[in-house]
N, C-alpha and C positions, 0 to 999 in steps of 0.2 A: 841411750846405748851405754855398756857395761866398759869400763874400761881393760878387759881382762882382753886379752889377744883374739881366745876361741869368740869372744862374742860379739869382735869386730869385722864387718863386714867384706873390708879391703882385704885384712887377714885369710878369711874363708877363702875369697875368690885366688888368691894366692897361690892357697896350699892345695886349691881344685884344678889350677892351672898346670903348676907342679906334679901332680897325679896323673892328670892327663898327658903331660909330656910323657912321661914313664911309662904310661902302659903303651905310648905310640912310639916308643921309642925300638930302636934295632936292638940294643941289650935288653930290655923286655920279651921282645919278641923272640929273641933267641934261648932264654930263657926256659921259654914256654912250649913244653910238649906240644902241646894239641890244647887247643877249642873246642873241639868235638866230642862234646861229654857222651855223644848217645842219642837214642830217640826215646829212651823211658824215661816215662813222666815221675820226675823227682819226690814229687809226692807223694807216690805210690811203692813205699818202704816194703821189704819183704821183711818178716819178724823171724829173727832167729829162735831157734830151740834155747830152752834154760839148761844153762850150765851145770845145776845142781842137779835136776831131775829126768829131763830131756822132756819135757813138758813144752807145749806152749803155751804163751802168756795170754792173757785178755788185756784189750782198752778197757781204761774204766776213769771215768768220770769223775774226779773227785769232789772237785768245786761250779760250782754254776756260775757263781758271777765275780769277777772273770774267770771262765772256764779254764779250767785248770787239766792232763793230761798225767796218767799214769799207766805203766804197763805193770801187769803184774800175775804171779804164775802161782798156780793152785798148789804149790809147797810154800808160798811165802816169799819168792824170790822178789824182790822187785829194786826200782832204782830209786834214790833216795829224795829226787828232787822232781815235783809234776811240772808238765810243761805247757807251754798256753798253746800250743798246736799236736793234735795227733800224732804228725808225723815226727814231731821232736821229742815227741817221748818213745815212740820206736827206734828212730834212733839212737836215745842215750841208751834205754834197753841192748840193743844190740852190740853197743860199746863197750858195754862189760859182758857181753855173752858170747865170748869169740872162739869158744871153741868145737862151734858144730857148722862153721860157715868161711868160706874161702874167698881172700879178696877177686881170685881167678872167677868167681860167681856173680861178682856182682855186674850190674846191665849197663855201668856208667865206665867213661872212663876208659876204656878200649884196655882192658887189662890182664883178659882171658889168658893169651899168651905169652904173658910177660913174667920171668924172675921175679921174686919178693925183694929184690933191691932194684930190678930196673921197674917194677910196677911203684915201688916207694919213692924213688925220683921222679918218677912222673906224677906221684900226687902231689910230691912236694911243690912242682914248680903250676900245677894248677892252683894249690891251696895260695901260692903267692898273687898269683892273677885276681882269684876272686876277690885275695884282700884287698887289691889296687881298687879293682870294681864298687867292690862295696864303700869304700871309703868315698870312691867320686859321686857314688846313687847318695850318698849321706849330704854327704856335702851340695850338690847340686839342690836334692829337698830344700835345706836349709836356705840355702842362697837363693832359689826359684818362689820359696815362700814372702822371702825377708823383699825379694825386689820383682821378681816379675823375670827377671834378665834369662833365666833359663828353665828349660823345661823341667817339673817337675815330676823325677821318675815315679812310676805306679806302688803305689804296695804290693801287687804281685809277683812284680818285677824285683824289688827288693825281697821279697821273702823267696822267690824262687834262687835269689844266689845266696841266699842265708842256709837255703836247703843243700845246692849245692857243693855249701864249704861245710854243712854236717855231712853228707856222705864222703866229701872228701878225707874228713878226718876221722870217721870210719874206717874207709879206705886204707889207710896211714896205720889204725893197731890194728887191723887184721895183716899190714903186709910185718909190723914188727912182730905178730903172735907168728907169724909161720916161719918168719927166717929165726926166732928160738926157738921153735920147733922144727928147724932144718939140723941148730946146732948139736939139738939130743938128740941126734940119730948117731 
């Protein structure tokens, strides 16, 4: 074993402990909007319009092994960097194509009727949740590998809150693109 802190065991179990007091805790909890992201399936991204042309983009394939993820729009528009999932390259797409889609639209997140700043605090204190989460699904892996001691969360489980803190931050420039587009009016 490494002498390095991150690759001691005692250490990990620590800082998972730590985590989980946090997210169980009454200032976490209060914190936190809502839990209730929705009942649409996170994987299931809607692709926004190209900003440059109002085209839609296509999937496309670029690498096979390991599959590699790009979107990209029949004027050339596309995002700089492919993604090893589908859904994460429709989202980085959509990250920069904010302006033909409204956070009020999207299925997650209870946001329909909410202001661009009280829908912005509410991402904010979700985007904090998942980080807590994800950090205990990481941590638990590590430490349920290294000993057996706890359960080892799924890979879909981790990638579904991997997905959830992309549409959260989504979420997050869509409500900053419309409160400056509140302020040009």
């Amino acid at each position: 074993m490494s002498n390095q802190p991150g690759m001691d065991i005692g250490y990990l179990k620590e800082k998972r402990k730590q985590a989980l007091e946090e997210l169980h805790s009454d200032e976490h909890y209060d914190a936190t909007e809502t839990l209730a992201y929705g009942e649409h399936d996170p994987f299931d991204v809607p692709v926004c319009e190209c900003d440059k042309c109002g085209g839609k983009p296509s999937m496309t394939r670029i690498k096979e092994r390991p599959a590699r993820w790009l979107m990209v729009c029949s004027c050339g528009n596309q995002v700089k960097q492919a993604r090893r999932r589908p859904w994460e390259a429709a989202l980085d797409w959509n990250m920069v194509n904010l302006g033909t889609y409204s956070y009020t639209e999207m299925p997650l997140f209870g946001l329909a009727s909410l202001s661009p700043s009280d829908a912005h605090c509410r991402l904010v204190s979700i985007r904090a949740n998942l980080e807590l989460r994800r950090k205990i699904a990481g941590l638990s892996r590590v430490i349920g590998q290294r000993t057996g001691e706890v359960d080892i969360p799924g890979q879909k489980f981790q990638e579904r809150l991997d997905c959830y803190q992309h549409w959260c931050l989504w979420g997050l420039r869509l409500t900053k693109h419309a409160k400056k587009s509140e302020r040009k009016r």
